[in-house]
N, C-alpha and C positions, 0 to 999 in steps of 0.2 A: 570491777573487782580489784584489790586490794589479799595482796600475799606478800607475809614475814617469812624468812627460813633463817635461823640459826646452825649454822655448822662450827662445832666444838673444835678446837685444835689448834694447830699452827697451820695458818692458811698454803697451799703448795700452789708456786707460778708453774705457767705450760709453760715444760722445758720443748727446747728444741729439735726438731727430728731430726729422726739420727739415718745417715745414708749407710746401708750395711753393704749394699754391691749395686748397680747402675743400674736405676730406676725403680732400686726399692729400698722403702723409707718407712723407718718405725716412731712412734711415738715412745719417749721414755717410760717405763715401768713405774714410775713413782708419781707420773702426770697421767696417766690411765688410770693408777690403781688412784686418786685421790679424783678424779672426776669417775670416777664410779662410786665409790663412798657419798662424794654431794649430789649424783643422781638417785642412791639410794631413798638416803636423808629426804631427800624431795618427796618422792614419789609417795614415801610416808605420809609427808606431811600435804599434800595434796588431798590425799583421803579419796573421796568421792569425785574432787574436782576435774573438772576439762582440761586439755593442754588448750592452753589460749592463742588466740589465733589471729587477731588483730595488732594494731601500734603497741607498743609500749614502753613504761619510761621505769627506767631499774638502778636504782640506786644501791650503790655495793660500798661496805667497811668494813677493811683489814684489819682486824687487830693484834698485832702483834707483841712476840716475846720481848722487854725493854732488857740492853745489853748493858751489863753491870756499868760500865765506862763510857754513858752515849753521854756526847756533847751538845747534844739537840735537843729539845721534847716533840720531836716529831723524826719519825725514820725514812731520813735520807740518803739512804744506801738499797743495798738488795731487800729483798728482792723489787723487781719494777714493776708499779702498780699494773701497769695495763697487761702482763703475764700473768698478774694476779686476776685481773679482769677475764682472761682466754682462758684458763684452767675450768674457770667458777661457770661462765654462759656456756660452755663447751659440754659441761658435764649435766648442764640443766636443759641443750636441746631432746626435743620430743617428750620432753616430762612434764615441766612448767608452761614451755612453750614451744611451737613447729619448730622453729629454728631464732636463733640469735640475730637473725637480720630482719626480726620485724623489732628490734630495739630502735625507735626513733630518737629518746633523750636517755640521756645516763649521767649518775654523778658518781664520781667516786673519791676514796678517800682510805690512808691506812695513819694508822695511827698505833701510838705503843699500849699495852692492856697486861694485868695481871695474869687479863685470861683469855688467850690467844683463841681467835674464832673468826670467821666471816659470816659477816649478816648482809642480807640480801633483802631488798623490798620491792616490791615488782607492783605496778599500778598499770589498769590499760588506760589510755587514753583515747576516748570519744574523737572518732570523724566525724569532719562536717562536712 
């Protein structure tokens, strides 16, 4: 099987927990509330489907807002892909799939876009 998901926006990285008193730790409000929005989105766009439950290989693209003044054509600053990566799989365990560690291959990539979004393609891959 073979799953697209479009999420509109400007992509948000898992920020880092926050220690409020000694041995208790919150996730930021703005990394909750943006992986509840892409487990929404999912769960929609899943429809009928199974959370899948085998290998899989998940290719993710950041698209972001291009800053009036980049000296690059690619965004080599904040945010850091792979937070970008933790936010997006984190928000899609138990909807798309059991959990984020049956990801056996992943590609990723962010790039600058008029129209800020993360697309997500999720393929399972056949045991032998």
């Amino acid at each position: 099987m073979r799953l697209f998901f479009k999420f509109p926006g400007i992509p948000v990285p898992k920020g880092r927990p926050r220690l409020i008193a000694p041995g208790v730790v919150y996730t930021p409000a703005k990394t909750k509330s943006y992986e509840k929005l892409i487990g929404t989105l999912a769960h929609v766009g899943m429809g009928a489907k199974k959370t899948l439950e085998g290998p899989l290989y998940v290719e993710l693209t950041a698209f972001l807002p291009q800053p009036k003044h980049a000296k690059c054509s690619l965004p080599v600053g904040k945010p850091d892909i792979d937070n970008l990566l933790k936010s997006a799989l984190d928000g899609l365990n138990r909807i798309v799939w059991r959990d984020d560690s049956q990801i056996c291959q992943l590609s990723l990539q962010k790039q600058y876009a008029a129209n800020p979004r993360l697309e997500i393609k999720v393929e399972e891959i056949t045991c032998i």
